[in-house]
N, C-alpha and C positions, 0 to 999 in steps of 0.2 A: 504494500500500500504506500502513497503516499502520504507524509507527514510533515510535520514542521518541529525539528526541536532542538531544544535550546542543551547546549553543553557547560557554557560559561557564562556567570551574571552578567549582567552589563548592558550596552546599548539595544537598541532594536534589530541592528544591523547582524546581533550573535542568532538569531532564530533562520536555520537552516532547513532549506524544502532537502529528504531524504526521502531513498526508499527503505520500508522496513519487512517485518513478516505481517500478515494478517493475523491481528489478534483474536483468540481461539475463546467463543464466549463460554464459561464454565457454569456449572450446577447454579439453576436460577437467572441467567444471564442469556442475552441474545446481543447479537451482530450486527451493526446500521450499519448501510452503506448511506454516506455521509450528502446530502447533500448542499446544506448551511450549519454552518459552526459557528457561535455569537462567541464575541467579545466582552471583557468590562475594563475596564481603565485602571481596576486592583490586579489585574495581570501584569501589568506594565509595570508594577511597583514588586510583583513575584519576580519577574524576569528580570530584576535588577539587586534580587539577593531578601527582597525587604519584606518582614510579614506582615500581614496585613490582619488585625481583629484575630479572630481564630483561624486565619490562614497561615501558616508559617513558610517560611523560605522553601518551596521543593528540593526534593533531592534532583539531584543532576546523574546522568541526563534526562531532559522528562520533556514530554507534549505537553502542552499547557493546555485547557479549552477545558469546561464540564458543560457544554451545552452544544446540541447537536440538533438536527433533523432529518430525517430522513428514510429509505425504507427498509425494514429487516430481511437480511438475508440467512441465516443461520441463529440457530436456537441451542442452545444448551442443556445439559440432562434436566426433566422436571419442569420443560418450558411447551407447553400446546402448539404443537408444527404447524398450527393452525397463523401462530403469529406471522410467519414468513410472508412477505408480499407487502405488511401493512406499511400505511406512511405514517411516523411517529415523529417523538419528540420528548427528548429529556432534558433536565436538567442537574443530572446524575451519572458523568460520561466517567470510569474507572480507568480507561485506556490513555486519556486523551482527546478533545475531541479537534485540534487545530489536525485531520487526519482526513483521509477517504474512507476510513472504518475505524469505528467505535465501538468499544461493548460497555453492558453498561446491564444492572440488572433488571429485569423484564418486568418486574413489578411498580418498575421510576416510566415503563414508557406510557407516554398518553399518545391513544390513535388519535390523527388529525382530522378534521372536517376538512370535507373537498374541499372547501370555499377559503380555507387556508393553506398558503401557500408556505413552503420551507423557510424563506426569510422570514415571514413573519409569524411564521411562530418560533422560529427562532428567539424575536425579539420579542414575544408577549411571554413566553415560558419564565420565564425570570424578572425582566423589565415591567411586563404588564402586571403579575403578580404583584411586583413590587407597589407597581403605583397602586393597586385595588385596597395593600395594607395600608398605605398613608392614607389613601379617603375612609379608608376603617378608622384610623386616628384619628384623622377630623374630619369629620360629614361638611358636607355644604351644600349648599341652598342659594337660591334666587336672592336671601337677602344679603347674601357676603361680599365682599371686594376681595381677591384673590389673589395674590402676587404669586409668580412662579418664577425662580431663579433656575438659570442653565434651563432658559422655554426652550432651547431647540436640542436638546439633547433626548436620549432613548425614554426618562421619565418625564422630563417633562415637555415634549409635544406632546404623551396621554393625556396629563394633567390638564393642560390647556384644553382641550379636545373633550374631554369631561366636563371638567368647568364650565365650558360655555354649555353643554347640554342641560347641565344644572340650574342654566340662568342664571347664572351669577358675573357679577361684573369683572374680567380678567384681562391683566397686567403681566406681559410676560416679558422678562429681561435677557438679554445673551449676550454672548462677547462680539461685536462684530455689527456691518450693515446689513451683510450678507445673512446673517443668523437672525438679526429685528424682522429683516422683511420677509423669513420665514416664519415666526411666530406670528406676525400680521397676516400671513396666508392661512393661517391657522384658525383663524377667527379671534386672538386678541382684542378686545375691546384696544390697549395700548400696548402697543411693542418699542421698549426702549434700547437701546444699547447702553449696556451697565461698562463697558471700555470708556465711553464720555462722561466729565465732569458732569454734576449735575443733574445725572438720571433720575435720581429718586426724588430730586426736587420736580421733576417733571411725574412722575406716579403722583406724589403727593398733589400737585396741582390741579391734575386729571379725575384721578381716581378719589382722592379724599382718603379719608385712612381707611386705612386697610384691615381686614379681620382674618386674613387668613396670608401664613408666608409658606411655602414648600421651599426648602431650602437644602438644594442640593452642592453648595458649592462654600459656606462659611466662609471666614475669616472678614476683613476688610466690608465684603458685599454681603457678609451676613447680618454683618452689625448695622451697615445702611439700614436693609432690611426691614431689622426689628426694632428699628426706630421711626419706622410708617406702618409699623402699628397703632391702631385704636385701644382703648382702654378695652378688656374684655379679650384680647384677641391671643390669635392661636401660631406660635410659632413650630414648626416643623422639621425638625433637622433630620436630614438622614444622606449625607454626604458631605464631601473637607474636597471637594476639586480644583480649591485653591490652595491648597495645603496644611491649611489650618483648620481644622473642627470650629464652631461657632459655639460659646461658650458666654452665657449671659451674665451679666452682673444680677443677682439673686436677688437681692432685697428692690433695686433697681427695677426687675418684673413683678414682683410681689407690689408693688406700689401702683403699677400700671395693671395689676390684674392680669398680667400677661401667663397665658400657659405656655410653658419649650415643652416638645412632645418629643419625646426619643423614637424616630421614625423607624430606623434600625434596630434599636432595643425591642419593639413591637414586631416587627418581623423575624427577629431570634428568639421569642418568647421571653424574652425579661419579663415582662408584664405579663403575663399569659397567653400568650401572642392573637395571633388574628383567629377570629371565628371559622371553625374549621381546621385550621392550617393553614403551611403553602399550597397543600392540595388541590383544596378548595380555589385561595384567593388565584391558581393556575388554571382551576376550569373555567375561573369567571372572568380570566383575560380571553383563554380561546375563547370563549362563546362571544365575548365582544369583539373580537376581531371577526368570527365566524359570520354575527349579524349585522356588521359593520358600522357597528357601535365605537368601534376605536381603530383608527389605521395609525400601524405603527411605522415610524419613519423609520426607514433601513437605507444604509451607504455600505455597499457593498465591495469587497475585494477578492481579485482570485486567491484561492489558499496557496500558493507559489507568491503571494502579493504579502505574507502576513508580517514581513518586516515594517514595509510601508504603513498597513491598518495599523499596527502598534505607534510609529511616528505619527503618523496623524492623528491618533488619541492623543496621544503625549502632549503634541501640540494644540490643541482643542482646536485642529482645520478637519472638525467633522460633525457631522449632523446627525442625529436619528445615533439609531442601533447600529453599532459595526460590525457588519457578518463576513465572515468567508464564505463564500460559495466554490464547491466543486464542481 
């Protein structure tokens, strides 16, 4: 098979297209032949030695990827030969999934509905879940104002895209002209560029305060932020894409009635995590992709391409969900 992997930390340019053997699915386990492999931007930080939350450093040498889609071709002892032929989608890849095959065990695969496609469920398997536990965090309604930080990235195009079906009035921010006038095609109420002086003074002037932040990116634009908030209102952290986590001054929110909601802590069960599970919050991306309730923005790269898709995360000169395609 074809693979991509990595032998030494370091830049983008260490992730090497190889050929390897097909991995052999064992008791419980089944065989994708690979058609879309997602990305996350915590990759980028594995492949440079660094652990990430309960990720720690891979051993070397290693394929990087736990998310795939595509159709099984081999089953393993204990697995229904019936599975063979289906088109799936994990986000439980054991092998690898920056590959042309993947195993992975049989009880992580969800079949696809026709009506989605391999990229995109690539990027709802994970991405979409993810966004379904932040509106489990904080519901919203017609009567909100809703600020979405990193609007054109994998979570937050959903978000906006939700948001506005919600009726509610939404503000999305990105790095970029190129990235604003993708969240205005999104249906944005206001699409800022948070790279210009002055963006949140222009939220604030537009929008009014705000009740609701989704906050994928902390530090510097986290603290703008959550200082257009309204009294009452709801902060959402569940990414540091600027390198710093967003970390409130306590008494400071307690003052303004402000709630910080651990996005991430909610999605690993700290709290008792989302209703159902990831399971669940994973069927209720597909079904909204499937009814086309939510299109998830994908920028796709050949898997022989994945040094470049890792540079271009790195560099935020990308849009949407970063998938490999085979």
């Amino acid at each position: 098979m074809d693979a991509i992997r990595l032998h030494t930390y370091g830049p983008a340019a260490n992730l090497r297209l190889e050929t390897l053997p097909d991995p052999v699915p064992g008791p419980g386990e089944a065989r994708v032949a690979v058609r879309a492999a997602g990305l996350h931007f915590i990759e980028t930080l594995l492949r440079q030695g660094q652990g990430v939350g309960p990720h720690p450093a891979p051993e070397l040498p290693v394929v990087l990827g736990s998310e795939v889609a595509g159709v099984v071709e081999a089953v393993g002892e204990g697995v229904p030969a019936g599975l063979v032929g289906r088109r799936v989608v994990t986000a439980e890849v054991s092998s690898g999934g920056y590959a042309s095959h993947a195993v992975a065990p049989a009880a992580a695969l969800t079949e696809l509905p026709d009506q989605v496609g391999f990229g995109a469920a690539v990027a709802m398997i994970t991405t979409g879940a993810t966004t379904y536990g932040l509106l489990e965090l904080a519901p919203i309604g017609p009567e909100d104002v809703v600020l979405v930080l990193a609007a054109a990235g994998g979570v937050g195009t959903l978000l906006v895209q939700y948001a506005r079906r919600a009726g509610a009035t939404v503000a999305g921010a990105a790095g970029g002209p190129a990235k604003a006038a993708r969240v205005a095609e999104l249906g944005a109420d206001l699409a800022v560029d948070y790279l210009e002086a002055g963006w949140d003074k222009s939220v604030r002037e537009v929008s009014g305060a705000v009740t609701v932040v989704f906050d994928g990116v902390g530090g510097e634009l986290g603290r703008a932020a959550h200082g257009l908030l309204g009294r009452g209102g709801r902060h959402v952290v569940y990414g540091s894409a600027s390198g710093e986590w967003f970390r409130p001054d306590a008494a400071e929110a307690e003052a303004r009635d402000i709630a910080v909601l651990d996005g991430i802590g909610h999605l690993l069960g700290r709290d008792g995590g989302p209703d159902g599970g990831m399971a669940e919050l994973r069927a209720r991306a597909l079904e909204a992709a499937a009814e086309g309730v939510l299109t998830p923005a994908v920028q796709e790269f050949p898997l022989a391409e994945a040094a470049a898709a890792h540079a271009a995360l790195e560099s935020r000169d990308t849009m949407g969900k970063v998938v490999l395609t085979v």
